[in-house]
C-alpha positions as CSV (number, residue, x, y, z in Angstrom):
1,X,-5.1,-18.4,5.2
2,X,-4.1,-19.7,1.9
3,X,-1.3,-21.0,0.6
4,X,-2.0,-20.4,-2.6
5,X,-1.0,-18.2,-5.2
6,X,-2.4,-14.4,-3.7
7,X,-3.2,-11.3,-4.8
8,X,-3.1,-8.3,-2.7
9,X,-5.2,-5.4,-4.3
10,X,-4.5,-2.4,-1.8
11,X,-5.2,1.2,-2.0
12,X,-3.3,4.3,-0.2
13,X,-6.5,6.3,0.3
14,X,-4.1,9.4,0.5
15,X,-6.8,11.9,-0.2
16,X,-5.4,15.6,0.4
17,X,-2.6,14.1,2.8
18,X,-0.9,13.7,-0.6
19,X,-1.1,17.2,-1.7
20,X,-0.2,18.4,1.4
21,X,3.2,16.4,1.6
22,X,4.2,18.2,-1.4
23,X,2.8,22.0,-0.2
24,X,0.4,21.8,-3.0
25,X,-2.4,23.0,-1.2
26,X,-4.5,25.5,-3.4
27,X,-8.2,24.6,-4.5
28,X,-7.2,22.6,-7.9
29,X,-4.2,20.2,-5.8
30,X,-6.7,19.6,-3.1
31,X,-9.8,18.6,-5.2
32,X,-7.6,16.0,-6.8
33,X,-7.8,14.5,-3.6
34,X,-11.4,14.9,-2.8
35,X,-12.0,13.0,-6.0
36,X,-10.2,10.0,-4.2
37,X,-12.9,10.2,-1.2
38,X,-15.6,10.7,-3.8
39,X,-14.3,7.6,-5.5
40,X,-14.7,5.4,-2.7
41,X,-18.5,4.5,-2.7
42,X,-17.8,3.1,-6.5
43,X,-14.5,1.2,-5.3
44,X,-16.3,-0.4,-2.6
45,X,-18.9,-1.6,-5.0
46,X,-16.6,-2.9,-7.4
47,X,-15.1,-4.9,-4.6
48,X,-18.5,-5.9,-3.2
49,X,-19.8,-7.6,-6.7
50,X,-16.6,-9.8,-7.0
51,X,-16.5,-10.7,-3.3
52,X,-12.6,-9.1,-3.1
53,X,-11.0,-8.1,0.1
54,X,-8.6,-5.4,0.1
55,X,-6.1,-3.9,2.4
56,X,-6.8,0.0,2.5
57,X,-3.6,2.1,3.8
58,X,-4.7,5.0,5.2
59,X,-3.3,8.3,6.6
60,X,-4.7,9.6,9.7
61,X,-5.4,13.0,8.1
62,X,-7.8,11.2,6.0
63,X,-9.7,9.5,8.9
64,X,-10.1,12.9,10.1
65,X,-11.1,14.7,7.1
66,X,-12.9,12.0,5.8
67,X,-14.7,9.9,9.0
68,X,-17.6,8.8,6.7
69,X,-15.8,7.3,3.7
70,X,-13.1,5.8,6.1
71,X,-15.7,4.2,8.3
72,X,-17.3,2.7,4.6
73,X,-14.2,1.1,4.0
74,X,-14.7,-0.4,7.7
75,X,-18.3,-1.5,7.2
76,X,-17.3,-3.2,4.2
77,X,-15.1,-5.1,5.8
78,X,-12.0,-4.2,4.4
79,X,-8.8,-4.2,6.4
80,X,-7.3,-0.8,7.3
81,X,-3.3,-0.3,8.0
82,X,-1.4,2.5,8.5
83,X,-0.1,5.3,6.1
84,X,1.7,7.6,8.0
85,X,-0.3,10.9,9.3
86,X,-0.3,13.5,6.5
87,X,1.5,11.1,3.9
88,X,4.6,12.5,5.6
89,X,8.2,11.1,3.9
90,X,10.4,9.5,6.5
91,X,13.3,10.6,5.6
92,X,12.2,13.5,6.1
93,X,11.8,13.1,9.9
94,X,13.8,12.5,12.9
95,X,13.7,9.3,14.6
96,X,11.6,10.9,17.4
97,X,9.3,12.6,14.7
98,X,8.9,9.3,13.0
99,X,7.5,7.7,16.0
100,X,5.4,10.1,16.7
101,X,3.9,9.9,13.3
102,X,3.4,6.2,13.5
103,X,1.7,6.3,16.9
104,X,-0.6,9.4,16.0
105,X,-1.2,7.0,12.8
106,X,-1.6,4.1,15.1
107,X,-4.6,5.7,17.4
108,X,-7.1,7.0,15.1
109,X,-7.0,4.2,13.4
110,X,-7.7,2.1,16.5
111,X,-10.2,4.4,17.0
112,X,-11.5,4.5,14.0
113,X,-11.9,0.4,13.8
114,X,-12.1,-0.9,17.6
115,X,-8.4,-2.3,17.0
116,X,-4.4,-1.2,16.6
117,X,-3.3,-1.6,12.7
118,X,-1.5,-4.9,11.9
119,X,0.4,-3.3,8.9
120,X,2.2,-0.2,7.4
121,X,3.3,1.2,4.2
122,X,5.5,4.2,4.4
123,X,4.2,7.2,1.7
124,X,5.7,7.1,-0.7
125,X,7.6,3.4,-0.2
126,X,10.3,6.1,1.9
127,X,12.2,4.3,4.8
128,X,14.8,5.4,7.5
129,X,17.0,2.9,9.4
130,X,14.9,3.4,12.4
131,X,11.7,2.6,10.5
132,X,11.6,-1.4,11.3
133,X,12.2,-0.8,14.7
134,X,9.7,1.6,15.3
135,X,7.1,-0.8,13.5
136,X,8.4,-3.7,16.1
137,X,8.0,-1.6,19.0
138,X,4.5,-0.5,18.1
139,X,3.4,-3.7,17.7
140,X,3.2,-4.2,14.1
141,X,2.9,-7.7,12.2
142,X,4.1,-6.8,8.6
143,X,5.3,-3.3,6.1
144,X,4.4,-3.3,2.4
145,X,7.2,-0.9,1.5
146,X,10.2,-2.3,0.3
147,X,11.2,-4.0,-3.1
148,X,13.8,-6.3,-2.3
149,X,12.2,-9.0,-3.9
150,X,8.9,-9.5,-6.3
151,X,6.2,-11.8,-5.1
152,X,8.6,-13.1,-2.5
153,X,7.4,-12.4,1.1
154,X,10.8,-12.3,3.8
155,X,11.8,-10.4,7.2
156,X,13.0,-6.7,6.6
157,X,16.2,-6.4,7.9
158,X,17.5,-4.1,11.0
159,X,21.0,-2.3,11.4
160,X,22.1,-2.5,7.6
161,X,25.0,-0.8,7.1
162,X,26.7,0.5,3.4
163,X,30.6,1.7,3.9
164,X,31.7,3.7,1.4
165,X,35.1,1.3,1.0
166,X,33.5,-2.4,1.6
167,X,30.9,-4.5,0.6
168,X,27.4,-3.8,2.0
169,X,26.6,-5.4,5.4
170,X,23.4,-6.9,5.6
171,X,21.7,-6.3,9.1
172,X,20.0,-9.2,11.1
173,X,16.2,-9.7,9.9
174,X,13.7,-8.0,12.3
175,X,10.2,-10.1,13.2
176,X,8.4,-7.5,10.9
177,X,7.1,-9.4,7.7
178,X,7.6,-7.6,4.6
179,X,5.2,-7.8,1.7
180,X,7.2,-6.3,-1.4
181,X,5.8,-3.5,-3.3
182,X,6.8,-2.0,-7.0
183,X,6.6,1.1,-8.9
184,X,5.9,-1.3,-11.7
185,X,2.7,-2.7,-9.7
186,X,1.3,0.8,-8.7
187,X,-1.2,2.9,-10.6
188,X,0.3,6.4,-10.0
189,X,3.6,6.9,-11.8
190,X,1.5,4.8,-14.8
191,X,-1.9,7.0,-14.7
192,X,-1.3,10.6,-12.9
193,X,-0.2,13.9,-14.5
194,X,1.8,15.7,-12.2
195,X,3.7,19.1,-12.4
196,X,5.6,20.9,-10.8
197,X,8.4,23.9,-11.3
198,X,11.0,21.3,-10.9
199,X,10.0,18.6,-12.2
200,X,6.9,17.0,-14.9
201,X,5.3,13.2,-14.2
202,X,3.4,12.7,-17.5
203,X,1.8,9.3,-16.2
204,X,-2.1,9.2,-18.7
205,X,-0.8,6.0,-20.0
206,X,-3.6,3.6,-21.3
207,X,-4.7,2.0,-17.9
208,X,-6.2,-1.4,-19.5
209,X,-2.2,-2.0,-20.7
210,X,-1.7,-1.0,-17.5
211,X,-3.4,-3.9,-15.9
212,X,-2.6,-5.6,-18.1
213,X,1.1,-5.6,-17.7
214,X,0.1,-5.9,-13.9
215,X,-1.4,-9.7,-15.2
216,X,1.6,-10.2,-16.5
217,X,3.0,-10.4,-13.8
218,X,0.5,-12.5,-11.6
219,X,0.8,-14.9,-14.8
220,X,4.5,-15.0,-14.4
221,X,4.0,-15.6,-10.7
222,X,1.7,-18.2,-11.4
223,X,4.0,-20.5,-13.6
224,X,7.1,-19.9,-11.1
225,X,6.2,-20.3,-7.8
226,X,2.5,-20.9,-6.3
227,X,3.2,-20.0,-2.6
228,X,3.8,-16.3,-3.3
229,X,2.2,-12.8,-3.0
230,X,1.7,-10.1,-5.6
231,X,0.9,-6.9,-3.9
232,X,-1.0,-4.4,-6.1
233,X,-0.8,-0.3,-5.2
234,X,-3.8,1.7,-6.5
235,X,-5.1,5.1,-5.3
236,X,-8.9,6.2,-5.2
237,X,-8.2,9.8,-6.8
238,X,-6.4,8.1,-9.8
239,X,-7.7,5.0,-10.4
240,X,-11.3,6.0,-9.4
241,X,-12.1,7.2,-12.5
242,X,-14.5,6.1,-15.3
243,X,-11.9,4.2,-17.7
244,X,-9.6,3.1,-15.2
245,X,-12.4,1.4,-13.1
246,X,-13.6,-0.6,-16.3
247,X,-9.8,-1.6,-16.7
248,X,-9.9,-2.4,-12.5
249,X,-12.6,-4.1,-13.2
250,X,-11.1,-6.1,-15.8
251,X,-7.7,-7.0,-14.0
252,X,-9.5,-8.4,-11.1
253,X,-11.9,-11.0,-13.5
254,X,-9.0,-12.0,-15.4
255,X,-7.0,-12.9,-12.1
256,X,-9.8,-14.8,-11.1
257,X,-10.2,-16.5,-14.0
258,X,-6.4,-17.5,-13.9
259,X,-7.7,-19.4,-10.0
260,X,-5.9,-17.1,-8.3
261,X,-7.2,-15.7,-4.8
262,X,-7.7,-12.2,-3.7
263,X,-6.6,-11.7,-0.1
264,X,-5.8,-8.9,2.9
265,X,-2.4,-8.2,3.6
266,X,-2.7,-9.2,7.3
267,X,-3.9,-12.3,6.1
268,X,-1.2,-12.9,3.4
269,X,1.6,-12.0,5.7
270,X,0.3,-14.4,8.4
271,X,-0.1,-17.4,5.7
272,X,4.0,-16.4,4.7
273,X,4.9,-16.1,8.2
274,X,3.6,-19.5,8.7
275,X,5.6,-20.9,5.9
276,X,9.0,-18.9,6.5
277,X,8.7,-19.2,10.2
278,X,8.1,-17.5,13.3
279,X,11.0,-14.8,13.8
């Protein structure tokens, strides 16, 4: 476990799940996410030929739908966390539906891998107040949902509260490590197309300024504080495509050629933990 300056390269391997959160589930919304499970063979690859780790968060629809790819991910030796069911949004749950979710999540991917999940990211980076709870009493080590800092690793809170006619009330901080996440750092609102009746994502940006931006970052990391964590969002169905991988390809040579290491997130929560202490 290093204490170095860390990447975290981790994919949401959302497949249909993603579709289905939003009722888009005609034949063109659903091949959009079969291309992320036909993607997988040439992400694992790409991973394999520069010896990178990766942290895939998957949602048990997936595992079921897709039991070959997800077990690749496993034989490669990837880590798998958890991703909610069918990329569900939290808030759109009750507390009793959310924990359902999470332990559904929680058993086929113990199944699927011999072992319980050490991590979560909620679809969609969505939260409730009962969400760090529910991860402590299932036994989880660390989330990778929340933006309350950059490359800074720290506890998520419990029992915030935000009166309308006082200052916000910061809740005590829960033993769940949180690895902080970005819209900035994630492929989707950059690459996808997405529309709707309501609403249009025009996303087809360039991806190597993409990642390139994205090294910006890791550079500014870098120069400001070496024991930190940048943690990296990508999808197979968007960024599994022909350009984009060349640009993936890219990103991760140039981080390597700045000396700084890939890692899991299990692996770079446990290395913060140890620095920031055991709560």
């Amino acid at each position: 476990m290093s204490s170095k300056p860390t990447v975290c390269l981790t994919f949401d391997f959302d497949a249909i799940s993603l579709w289905m959160a939003r009722n888009m589930t005609t034949p063109g919304p659903v091949s959009r996410g079969e291309f992320g499970a036909h993607a997988i063979p040439r992400i694992l690859a790409l991973l394999r030929r520069h010896d990178v780790t990766s942290t895939f968060f998957i949602p048990g629809h997936t595992i079921e739908s897709y039991p070959r790819k997800t077990s690749m991910v496993v034989e490669a030796g990837h880590e798998i966390a958890a991703h909610g069911y069918a990329h569900e949004p939290v808030s759109t749950l009750s507390e009793a539906e959310e924990r359902d979710v999470l332990g559904r999540s929680v058993s086929l991917i113990q199944s699927l891998t011999g072992t319980p999940p050490l991590g979560y990211r909620t679809p969609s980076f969505d939260f409730t107040p009962h969400t760090v709870r529910l991860l402590e009493e299932a036994g989880f080590e660390y989330d990778s949902s929340l933006m309350g800092t950059d490359t800074v690793p720290y506890f998520a809170r419990t029992n915030d509260r935000c009166p309308s006619d006082g200052p916000f009330e910061f809740g005590p901080a829960s033993s769940i490590l949180e690895l902080p996440v970005s819209w900035t750092l994630d492929d989707y609102p950059h690459l996808e197309f997405v529309r709707t009746n309501s609403f249009v994502m025009p996303g087809l940006q360039d991806p190597a300024s993409m990642f390139d931006m994205f090294l910006r970052d890791v550079q500014f990391m870098l120069e400001n504080d070496a024991n930190r964590v940048c943690t990296v969002t990508l999808h197979p169905q968007v960024i599994g495509r022909g350009a984009r991988m060349i640009a993936l390809e890219r990103f991760i040579e140039a981080v390597l050629d700045l000396g700084v290491s890939f890692s899991t997130c299990a692996d770079a929560a446990r290395s913060a933990r140890a620095r920031l202490g055991t709560m």
